[in-house]
Structures are given as C-alpha cells and as structure tokens.
N, CA, C and O of each residue as an XYZ file, in Angstrom:
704
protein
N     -25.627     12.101     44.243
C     -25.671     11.644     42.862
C     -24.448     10.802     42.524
O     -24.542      9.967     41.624
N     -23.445     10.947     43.106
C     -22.128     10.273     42.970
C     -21.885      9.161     43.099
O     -21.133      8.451     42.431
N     -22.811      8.805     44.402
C     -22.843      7.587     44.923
C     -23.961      6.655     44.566
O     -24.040      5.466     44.876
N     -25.066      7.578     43.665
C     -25.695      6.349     42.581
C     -24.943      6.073     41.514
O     -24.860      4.938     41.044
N     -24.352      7.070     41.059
C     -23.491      6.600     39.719
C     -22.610      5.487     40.330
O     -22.612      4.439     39.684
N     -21.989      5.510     41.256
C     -20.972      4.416     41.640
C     -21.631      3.083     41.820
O     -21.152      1.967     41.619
N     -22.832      3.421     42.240
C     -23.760      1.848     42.689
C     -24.229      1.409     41.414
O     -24.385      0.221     41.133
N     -24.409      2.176     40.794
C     -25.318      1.980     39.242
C     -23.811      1.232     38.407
O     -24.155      0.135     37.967
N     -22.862      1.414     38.206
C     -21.785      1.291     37.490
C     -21.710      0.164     38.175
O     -21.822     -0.800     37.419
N     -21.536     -0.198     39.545
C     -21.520     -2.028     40.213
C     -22.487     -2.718     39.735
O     -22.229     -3.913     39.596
N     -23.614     -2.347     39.406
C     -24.813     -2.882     39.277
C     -24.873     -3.650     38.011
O     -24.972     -4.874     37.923
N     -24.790     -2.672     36.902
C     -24.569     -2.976     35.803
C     -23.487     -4.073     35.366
O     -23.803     -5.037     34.668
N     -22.157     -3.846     35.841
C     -21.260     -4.144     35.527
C     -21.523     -5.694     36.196
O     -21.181     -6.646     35.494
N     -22.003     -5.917     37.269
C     -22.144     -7.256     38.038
C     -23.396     -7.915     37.777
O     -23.645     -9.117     37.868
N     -24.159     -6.952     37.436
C     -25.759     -8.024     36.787
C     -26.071     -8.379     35.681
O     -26.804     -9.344     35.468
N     -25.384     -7.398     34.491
C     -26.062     -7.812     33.099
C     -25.768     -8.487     32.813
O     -26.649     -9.062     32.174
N     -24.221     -9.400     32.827
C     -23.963    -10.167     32.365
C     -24.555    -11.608     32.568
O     -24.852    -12.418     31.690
N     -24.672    -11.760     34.159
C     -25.261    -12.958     34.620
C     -26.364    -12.734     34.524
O     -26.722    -13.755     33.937
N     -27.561    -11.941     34.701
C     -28.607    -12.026     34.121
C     -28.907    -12.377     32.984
O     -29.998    -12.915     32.793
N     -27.882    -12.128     31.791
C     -28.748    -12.704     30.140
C     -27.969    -14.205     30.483
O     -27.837    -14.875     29.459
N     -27.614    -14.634     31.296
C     -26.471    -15.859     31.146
C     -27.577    -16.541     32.105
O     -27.748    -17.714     31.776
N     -28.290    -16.184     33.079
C     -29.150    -16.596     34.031
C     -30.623    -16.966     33.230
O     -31.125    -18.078     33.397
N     -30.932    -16.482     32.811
C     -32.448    -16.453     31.507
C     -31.987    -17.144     30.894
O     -32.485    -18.204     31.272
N     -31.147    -17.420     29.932
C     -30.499    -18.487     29.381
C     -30.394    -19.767     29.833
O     -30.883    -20.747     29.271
N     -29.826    -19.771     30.736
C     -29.607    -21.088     31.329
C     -30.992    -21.492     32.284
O     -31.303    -22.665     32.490
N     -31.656    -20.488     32.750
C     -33.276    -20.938     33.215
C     -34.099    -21.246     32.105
O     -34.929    -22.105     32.405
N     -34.179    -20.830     30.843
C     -34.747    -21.234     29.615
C     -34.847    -22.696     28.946
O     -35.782    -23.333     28.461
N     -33.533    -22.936     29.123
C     -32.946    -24.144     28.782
C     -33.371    -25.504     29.604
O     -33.776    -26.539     29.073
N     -33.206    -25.295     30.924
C     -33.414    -26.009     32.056
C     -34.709    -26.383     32.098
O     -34.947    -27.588     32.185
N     -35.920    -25.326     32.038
C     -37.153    -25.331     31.903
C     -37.648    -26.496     30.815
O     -38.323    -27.442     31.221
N     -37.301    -26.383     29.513
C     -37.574    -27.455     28.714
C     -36.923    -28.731     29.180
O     -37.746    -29.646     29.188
N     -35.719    -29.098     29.572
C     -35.574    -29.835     29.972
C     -35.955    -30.678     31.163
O     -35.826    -31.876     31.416
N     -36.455    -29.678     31.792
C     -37.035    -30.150     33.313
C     -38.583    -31.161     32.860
O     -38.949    -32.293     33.175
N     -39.321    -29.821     31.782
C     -40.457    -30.091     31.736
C     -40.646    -32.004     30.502
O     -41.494    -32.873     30.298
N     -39.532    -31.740     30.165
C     -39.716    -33.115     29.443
C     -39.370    -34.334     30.068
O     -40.012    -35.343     29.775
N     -38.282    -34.396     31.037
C     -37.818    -35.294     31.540
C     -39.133    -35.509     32.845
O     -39.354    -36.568     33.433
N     -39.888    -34.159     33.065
C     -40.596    -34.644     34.210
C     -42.032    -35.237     34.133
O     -42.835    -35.672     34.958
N     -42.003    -35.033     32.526
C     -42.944    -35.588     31.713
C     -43.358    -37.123     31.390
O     -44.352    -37.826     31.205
N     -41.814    -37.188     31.447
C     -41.523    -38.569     31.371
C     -41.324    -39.903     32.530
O     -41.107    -41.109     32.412
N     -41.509    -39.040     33.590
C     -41.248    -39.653     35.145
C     -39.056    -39.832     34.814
O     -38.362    -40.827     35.021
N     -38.796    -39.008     34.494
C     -36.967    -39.204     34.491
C     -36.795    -38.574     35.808
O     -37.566    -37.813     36.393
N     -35.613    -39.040     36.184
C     -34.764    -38.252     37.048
C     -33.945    -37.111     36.651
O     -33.383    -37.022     35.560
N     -33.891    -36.019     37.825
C     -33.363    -34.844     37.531
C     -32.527    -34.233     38.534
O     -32.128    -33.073     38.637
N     -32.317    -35.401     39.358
C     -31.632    -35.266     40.520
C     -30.014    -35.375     39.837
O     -29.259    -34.519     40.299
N     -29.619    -35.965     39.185
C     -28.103    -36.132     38.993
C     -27.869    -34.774     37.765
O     -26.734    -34.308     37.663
N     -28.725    -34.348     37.099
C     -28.468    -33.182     36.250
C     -28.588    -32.071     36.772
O     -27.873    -31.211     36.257
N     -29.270    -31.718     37.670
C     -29.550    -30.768     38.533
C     -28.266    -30.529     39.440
O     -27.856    -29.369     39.496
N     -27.511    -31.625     40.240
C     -26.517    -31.490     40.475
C     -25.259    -31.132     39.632
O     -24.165    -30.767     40.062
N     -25.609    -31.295     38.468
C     -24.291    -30.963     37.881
C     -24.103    -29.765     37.574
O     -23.000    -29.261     37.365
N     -25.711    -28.925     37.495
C     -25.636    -27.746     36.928
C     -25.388    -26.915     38.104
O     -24.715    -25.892     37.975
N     -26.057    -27.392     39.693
C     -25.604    -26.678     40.466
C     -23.914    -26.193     40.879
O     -23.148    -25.249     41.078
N     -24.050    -27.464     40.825
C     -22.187    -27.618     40.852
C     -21.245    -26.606     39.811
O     -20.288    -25.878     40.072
N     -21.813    -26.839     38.777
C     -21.108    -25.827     37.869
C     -21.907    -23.907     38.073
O     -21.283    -22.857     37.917
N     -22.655    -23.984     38.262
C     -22.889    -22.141     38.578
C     -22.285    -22.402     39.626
O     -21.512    -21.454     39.764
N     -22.144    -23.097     40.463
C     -21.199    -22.712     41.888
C     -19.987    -21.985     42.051
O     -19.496    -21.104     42.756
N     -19.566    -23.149     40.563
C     -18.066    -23.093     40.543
C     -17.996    -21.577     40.025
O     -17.223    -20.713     40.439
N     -19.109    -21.422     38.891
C     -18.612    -20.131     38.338
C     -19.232    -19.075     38.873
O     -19.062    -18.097     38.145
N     -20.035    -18.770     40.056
C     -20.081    -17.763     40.706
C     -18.642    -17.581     42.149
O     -18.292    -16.643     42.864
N     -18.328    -18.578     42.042
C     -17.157    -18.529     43.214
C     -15.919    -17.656     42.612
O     -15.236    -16.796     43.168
N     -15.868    -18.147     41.354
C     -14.759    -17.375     40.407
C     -15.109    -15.491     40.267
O     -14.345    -14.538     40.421
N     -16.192    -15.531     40.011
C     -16.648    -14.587     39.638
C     -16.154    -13.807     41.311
O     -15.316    -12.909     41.231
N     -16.646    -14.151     42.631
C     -16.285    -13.464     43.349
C     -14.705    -13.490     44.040
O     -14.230    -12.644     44.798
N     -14.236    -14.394     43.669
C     -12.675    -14.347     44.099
C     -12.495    -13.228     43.288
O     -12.727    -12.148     43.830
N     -12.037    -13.216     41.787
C     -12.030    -12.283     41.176
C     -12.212    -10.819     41.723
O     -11.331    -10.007     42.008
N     -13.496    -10.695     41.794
C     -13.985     -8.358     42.035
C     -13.321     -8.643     43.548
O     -12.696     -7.653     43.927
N     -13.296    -10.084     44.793
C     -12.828     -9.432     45.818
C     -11.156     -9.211     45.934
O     -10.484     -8.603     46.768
N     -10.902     -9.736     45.107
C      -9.140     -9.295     44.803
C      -8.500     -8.150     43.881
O      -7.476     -7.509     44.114
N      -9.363     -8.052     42.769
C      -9.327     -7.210     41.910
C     -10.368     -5.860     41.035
O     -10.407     -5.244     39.969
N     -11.165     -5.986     42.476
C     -12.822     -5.418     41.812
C     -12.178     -3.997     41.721
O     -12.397     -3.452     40.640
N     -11.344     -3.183     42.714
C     -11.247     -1.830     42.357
C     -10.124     -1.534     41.215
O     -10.064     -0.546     40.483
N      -9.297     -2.600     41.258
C      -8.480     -2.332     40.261
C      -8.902     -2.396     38.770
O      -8.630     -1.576     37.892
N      -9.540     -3.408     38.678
C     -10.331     -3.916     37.670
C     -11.472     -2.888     36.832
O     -11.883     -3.004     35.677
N     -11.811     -1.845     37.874
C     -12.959     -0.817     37.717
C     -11.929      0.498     36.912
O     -12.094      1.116     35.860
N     -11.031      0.539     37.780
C      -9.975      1.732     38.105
C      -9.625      1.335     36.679
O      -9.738      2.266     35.882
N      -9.190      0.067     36.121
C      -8.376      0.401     34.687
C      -9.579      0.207     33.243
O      -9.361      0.514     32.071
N     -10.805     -0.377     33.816
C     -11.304     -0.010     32.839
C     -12.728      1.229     32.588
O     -13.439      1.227     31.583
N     -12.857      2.071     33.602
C     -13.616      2.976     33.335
C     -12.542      4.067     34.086
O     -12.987      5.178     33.802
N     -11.580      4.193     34.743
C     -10.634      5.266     34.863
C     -10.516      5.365     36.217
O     -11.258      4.564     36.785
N      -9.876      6.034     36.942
C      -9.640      6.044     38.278
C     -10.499      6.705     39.101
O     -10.627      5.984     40.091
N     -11.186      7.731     39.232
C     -12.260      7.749     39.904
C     -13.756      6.822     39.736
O     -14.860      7.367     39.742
N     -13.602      5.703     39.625
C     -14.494      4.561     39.418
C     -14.014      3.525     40.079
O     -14.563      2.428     40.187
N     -12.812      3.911     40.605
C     -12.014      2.527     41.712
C     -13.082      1.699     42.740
O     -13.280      0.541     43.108
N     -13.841      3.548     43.041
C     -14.878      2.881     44.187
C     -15.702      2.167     44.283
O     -16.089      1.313     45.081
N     -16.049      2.683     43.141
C     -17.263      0.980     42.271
C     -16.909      0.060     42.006
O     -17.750     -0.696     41.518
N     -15.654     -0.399     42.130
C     -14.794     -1.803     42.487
C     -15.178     -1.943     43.808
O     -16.050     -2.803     43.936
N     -14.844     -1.416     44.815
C     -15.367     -1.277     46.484
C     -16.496     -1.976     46.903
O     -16.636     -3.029     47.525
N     -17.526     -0.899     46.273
C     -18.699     -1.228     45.805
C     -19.409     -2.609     45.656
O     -20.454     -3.028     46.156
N     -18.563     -3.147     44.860
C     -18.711     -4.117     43.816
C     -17.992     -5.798     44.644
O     -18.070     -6.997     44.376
N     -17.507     -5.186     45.428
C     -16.774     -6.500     46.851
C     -18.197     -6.583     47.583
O     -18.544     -7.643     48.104
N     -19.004     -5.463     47.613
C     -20.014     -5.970     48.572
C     -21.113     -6.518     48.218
O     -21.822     -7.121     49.024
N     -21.520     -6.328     46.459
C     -22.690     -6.653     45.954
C     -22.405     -7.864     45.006
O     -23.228     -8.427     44.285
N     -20.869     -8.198     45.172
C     -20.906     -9.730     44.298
C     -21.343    -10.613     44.614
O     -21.580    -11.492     43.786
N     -21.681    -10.799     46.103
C     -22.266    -11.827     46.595
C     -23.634    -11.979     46.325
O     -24.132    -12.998     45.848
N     -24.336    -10.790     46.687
C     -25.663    -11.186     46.214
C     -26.170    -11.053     44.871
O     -27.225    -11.640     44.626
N     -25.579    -10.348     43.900
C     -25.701    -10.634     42.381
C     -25.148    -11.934     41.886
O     -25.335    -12.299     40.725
N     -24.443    -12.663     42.792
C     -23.897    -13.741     42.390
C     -24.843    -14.936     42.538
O     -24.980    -15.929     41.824
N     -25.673    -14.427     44.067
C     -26.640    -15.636     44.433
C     -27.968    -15.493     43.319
O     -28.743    -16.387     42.980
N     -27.941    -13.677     42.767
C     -29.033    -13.795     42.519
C     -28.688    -14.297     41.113
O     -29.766    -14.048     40.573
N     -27.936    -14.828     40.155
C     -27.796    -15.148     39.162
C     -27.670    -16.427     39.073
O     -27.662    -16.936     37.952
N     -27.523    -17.362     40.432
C     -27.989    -18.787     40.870
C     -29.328    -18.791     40.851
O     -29.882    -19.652     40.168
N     -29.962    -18.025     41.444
C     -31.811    -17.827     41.777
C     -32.064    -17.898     40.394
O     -32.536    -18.969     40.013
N     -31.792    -16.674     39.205
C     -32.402    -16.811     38.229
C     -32.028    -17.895     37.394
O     -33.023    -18.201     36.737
N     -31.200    -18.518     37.150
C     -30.920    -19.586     36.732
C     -31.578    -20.840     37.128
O     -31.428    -21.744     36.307
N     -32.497    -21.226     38.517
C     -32.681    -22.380     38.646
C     -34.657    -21.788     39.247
O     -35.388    -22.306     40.091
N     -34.880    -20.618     38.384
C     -36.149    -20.598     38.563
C     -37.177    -21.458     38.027
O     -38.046    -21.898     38.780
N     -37.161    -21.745     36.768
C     -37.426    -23.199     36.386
C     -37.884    -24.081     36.818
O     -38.927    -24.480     36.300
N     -37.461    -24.621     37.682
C     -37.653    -25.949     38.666
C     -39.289    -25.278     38.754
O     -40.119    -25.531     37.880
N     -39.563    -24.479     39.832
C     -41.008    -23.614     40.018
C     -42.168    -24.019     38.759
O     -43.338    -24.392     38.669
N     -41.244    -23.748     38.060
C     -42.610    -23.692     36.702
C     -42.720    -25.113     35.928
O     -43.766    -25.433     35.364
N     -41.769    -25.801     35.937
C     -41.799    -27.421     35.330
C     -42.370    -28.120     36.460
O     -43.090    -29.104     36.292
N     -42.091    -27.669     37.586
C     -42.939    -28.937     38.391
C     -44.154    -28.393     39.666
O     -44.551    -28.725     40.783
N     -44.467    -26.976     38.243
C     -45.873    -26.631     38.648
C     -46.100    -25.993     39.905
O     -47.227    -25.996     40.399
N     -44.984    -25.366     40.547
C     -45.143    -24.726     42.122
C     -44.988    -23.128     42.020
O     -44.271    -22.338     42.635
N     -45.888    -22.972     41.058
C     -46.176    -21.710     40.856
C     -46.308    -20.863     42.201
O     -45.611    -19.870     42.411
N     -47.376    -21.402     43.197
C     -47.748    -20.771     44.026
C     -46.568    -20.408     45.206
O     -46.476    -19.388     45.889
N     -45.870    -21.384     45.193
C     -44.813    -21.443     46.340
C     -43.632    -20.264     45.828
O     -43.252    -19.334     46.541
N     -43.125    -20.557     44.336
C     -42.786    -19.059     44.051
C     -42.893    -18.220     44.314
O     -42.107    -17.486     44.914
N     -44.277    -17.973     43.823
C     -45.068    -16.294     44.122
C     -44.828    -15.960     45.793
O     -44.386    -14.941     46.324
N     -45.242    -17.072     46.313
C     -44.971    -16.638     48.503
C     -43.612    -16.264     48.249
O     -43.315    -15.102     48.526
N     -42.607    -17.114     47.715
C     -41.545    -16.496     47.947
C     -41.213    -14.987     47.475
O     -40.675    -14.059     48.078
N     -41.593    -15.063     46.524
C     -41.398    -13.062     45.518
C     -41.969    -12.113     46.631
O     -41.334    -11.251     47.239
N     -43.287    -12.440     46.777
C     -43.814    -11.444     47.692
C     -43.232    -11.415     48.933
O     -42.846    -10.314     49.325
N     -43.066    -12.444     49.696
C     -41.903    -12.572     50.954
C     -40.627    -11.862     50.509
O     -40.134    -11.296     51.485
N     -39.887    -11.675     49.366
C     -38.670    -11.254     48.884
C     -39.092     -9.956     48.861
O     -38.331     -9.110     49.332
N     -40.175     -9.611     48.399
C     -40.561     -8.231     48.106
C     -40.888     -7.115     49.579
O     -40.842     -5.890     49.695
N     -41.136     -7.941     50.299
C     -41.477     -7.490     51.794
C     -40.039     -7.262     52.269
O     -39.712     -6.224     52.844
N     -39.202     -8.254     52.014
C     -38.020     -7.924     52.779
C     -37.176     -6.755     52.379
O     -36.756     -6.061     53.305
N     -36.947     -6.514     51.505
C     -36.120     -6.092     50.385
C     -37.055     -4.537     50.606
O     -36.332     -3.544     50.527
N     -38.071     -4.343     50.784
C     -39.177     -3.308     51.180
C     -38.857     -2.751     52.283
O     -39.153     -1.558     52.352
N     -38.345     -3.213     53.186
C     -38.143     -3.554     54.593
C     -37.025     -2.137     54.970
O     -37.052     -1.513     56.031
N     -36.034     -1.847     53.736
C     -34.886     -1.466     53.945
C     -35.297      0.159     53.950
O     -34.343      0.901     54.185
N     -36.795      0.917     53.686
C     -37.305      1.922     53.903
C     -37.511      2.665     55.077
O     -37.751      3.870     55.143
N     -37.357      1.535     56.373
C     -37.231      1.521     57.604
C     -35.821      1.959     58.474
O     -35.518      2.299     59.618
N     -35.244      1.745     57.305
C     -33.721      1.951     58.024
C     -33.819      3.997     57.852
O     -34.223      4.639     56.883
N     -33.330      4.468     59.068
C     -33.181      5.612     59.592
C     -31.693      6.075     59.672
O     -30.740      5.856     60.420
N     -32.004      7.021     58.242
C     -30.797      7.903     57.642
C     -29.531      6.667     57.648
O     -28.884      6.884     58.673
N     -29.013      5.628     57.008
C     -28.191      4.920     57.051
C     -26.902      5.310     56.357
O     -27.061      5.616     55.175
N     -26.081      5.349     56.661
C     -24.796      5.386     55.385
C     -24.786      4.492     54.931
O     -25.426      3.508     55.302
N     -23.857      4.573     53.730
C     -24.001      4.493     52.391
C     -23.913      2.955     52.779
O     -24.715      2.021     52.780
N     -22.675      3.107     53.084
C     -22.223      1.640     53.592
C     -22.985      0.417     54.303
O     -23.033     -0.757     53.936
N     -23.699      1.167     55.683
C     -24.667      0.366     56.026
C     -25.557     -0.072     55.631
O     -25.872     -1.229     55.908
N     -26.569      1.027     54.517
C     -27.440      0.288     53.940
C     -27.123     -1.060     53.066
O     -27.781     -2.092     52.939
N     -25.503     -0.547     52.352
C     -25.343     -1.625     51.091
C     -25.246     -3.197     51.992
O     -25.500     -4.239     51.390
N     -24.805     -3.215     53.658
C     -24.512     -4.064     54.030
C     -25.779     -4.260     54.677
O     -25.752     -5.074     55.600
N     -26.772     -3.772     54.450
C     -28.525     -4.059     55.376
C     -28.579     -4.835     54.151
O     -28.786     -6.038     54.316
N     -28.422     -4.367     52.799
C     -29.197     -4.678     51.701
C     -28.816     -5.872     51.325
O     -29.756     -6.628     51.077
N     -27.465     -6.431     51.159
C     -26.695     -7.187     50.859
C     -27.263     -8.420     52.083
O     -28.091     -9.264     51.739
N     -26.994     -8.403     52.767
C     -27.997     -9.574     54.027
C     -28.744    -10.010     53.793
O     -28.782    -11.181     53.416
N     -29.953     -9.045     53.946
C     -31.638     -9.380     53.586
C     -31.844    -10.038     51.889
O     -32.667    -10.894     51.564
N     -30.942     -9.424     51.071
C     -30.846    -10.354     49.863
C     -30.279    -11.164     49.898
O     -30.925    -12.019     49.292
N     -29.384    -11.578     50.227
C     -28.755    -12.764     50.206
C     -29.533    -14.071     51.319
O     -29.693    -15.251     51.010
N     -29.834    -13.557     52.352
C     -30.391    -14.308     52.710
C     -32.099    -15.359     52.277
O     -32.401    -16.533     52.497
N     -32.977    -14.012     51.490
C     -33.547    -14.133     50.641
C     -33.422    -15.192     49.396
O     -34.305    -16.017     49.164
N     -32.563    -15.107     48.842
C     -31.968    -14.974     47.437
C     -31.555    -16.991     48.153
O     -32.011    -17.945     47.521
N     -31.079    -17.114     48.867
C     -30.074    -18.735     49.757
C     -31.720    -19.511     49.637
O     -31.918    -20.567     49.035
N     -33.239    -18.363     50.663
C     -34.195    -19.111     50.585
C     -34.661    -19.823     49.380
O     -34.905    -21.029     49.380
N     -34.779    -19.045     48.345
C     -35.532    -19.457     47.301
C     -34.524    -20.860     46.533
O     -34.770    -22.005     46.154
N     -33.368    -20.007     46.592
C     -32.536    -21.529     45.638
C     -32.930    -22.776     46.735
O     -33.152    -23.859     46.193
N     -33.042    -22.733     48.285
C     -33.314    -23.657     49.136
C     -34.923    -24.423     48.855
O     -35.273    -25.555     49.191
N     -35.547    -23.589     48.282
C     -37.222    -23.851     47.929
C     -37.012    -24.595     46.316
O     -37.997    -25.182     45.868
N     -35.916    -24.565     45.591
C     -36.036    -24.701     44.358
C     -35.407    -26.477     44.427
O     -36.092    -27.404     43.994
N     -33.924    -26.693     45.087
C     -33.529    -27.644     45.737
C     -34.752    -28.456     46.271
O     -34.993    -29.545     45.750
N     -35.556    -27.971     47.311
C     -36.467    -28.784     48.414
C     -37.817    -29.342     46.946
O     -38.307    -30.466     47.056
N     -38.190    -28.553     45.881
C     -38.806    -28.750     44.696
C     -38.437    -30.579     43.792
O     -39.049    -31.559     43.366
N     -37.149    -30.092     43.934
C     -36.829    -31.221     43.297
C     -36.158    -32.415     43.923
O     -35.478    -33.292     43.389
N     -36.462    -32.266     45.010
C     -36.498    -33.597     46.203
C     -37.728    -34.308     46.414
O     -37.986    -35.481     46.685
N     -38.440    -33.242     46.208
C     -39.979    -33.591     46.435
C     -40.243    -34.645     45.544
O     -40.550    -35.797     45.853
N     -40.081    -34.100     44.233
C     -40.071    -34.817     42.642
C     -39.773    -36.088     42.536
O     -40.371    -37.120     42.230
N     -38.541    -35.735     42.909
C     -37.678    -37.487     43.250
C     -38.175    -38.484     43.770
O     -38.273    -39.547     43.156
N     -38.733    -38.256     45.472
C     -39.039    -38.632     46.126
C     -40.571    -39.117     45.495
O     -40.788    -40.320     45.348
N     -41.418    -38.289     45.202
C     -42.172    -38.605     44.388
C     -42.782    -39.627     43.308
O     -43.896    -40.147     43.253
N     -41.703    -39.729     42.499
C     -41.388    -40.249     41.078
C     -41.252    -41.689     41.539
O     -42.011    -42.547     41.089
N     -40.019    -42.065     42.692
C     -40.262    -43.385     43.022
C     -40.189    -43.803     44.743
O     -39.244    -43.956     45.517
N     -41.635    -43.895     44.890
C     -42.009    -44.165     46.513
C     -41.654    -45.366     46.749
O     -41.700    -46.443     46.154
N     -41.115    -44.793     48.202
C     -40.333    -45.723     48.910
C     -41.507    -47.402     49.082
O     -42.719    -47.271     48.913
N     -41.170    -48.184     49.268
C     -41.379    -49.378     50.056
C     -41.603    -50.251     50.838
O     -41.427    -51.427     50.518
C-alpha cells in the first residue's frame, strides 16, 4: 500500500498539471488546425513553433524533478515522501512525453485521421497491457518496464501526429 501511495503522489503531482495544460493547448490547436486546414494554410511553421516550445517546457520540467524531485517532494509533502521524488525521476519522462501526446492530439482530428489514432490507442493499449506478463517484478523494474513501453509508445504517436502533418503539407501543394 505504501508503494501505491508513493506512485499515486508522483502521478498526481506530475500529471495533473500537464494534463489540464495538455487539453488546453490540444483544444486550442484543434480550432486552429481545423480552420487554417480549411483554408488550404500552412501549418507547418506553427506547428513547429509549438513543438519547439512544449519541448522546451517539458525539458525544464525534467531537469528540474531529476535534480530536485526528492527534495522538492521531501519539503513539500514532508520527509517520508522524498521517495516519490525518486519515483518521480523515473516517470517524468513519460508524463512529460505524454503531455506532448496530449497536446498535439489534434492534428488526428483536424485532418480527419481518426482511424490511424484509434490503431495507435489500441496498439498503446496492447502494449501498456503487456506489463501483466511481467512475473513478480520489483517495484523498480516494473516502473522501468513501464516507463519504456510508454515512452516508446507515447515518441510513436507524437511521430504519427508529425508524419500527419507532412502529409498535409505535402498535400496542400504538389510537387511539379
């Protein structure tokens, strides 16, 4: 039980925020995607900028918990919570990617690739499923089975969301 409270306290502490900040900024994007793609605009130079900037600010976000995640835990929920700073070095990465993912889900639904989504969720869902297989793991290993298979996951889809809006481009004005 200790060691969900500790995972649950990383969890929280590393997802809620970028999640309402991730819906937000996928909300936003979405209308914008869907008008500019409405319009035959380009979305290649805005798209870069936004990537560029969650980059920047998920990079921060993990310099940060990996220099200061237990201390950071330790002074604000008390010292036996240090560990969920620990914790929290191993799951910034993939709460970090996954708050890139939710942020640039969008692309999927403005330029109508519903279906290619969904393969991906259910492919995500298989993998991520996958970790039921692992035989009696510590704590540790699983977080580092789990942390992989999501992240690697989590790299595909922003890679499917990217390859979306190349397509578009490419699309919008054929070559010659």
């Amino acid at each position: 039980r200790e060691m969900v409270g500790i995972f649950d306290l990383s969890r929280q502490v590393l997802n809620l925020p970028l999640a309402l900040l991730g819906i937000t900024i996928s909300q936003v994007l979405l209308q914008n995607l869907a008008e500019k793609k409405n319009q035959s605009q380009p979305v290649i130079s805005q798209m870069k900028g936004i990537l560029i900037f969650l980059f920047l600010f998920i990079a921060i976000e993990i310099f940060v918990i990996q220099l200061f995640g237990p201390g950071l835990f330790g002074w604000a929920f008390g010292d036996p919570w240090r560990t969920s700073g620990e914790v929290s070095k191993l799951l910034v990465i993939n709460f970090s990617l996954n708050f890139l993912m939710s942020s640039v889900t969008a692309v999927f639904t403005a330029f109508r690739r519903i279906k290619l989504y969904s393969i991906w969720q259910v492919s995500y869902f298989i993998a991520i499923t996958s970790l039921v297989f692992l035989s009696e793991p510590t704590l540790n290993a699983f977080l580092r089975t789990y942390v992989i298979i999501d992240s690697v996951m989590l790299i595909l889809g922003i890679l499917l969301a990217i390859k979306v809006i190349a397509s578009y481009e490419k699309q919008r004005r054929p070559e010659n």
